[in-house]
C-alpha positions, -999 to +999 in steps of 0.1 A: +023-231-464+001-265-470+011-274-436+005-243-420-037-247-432-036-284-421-027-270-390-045-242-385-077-261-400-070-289-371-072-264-348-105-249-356-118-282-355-106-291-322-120-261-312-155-264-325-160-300-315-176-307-284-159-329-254-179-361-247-201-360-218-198-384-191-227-386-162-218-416-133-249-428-118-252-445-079-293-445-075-323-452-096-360-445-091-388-458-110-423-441-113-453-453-131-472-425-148-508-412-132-529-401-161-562-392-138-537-369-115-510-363-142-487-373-121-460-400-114-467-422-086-456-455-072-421-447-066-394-468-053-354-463-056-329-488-054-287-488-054-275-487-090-243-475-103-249-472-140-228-447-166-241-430-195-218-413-220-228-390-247-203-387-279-187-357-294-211-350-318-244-355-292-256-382-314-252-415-294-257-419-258-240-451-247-253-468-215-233-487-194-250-513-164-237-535-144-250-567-165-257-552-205-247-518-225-267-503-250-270-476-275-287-449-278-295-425-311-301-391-309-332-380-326-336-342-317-324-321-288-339-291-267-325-269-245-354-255-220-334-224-203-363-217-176-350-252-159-313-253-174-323-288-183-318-307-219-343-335-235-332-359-259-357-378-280-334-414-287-340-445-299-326-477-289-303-495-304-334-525-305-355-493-320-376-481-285-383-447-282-372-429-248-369-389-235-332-384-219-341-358-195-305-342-184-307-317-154-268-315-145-282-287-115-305-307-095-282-341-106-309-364-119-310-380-158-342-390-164-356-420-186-393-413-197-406-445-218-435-465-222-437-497-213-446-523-243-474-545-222-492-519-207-490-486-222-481-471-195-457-443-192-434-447-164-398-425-157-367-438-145-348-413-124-310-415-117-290-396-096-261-384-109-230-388-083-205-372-111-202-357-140-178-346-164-163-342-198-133-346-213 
């Protein structure tokens, strides 16, 4: 009987656990913020293949690059169901504060921040050439 309830009890666990989140990355483009226009402007792409990889639980976003890999720490989440997008508010694992912008649909992740020596607010966009979850 006792291992019946550990099994059952695994089961509804594994079932009410979410799969990690995967999104593969080939392009990035870079915007600065337009306060006067409200608007992002300056933008310029370039080839990058990056990963990003949210956890089971949706509290850590981990950020793979080419040269570095960094962590990221869910504060909040929001669905918005008029653009079938998500927003994260993270942190850094170096404590900056970013908006994960996740629109699976249109395949972009977004990055808003604001940059340290200006105070500007500028968006990285990435295009998102696969994702999945296992």
């Amino acid at each position: 009987m006792k291992k019946l309830l550990l099994i059952c009890g695994a089961i509804c666990c594994a079932a009410l656990s979410h799969a990690q989140a995967y999104f593969s990355t080939d392009k990035v483009t870079y915007c600065d913020w337009d306060n006067t226009n409200s608007e992002f402007i300056n933008c310029s792409s370039s080839p990058e293949s990056t990963l990003f990889k949210l956890n089971n639980d949706e509290t850590i976003f981990h950020h793979t690059t080419s040269d570095i890999s960094s962590d990221y720490y869910v504060q909040s989440k929001e669905y918005d169901k008029s653009t079938d997008t998500y927003s994260y508010k993270v942190k850094s694992d170096v404590g900056n504060e970013y908006t994960f912008i996740v629109d699976i649909k249109n395949e972009k992740f977004s990055v808003v921040g604001v940059n340290k020596n200006t105070g500007g607010v500028y968006l990285l966009r990435h295009h998102i050439k696969k994702a999945w979850a296992d």
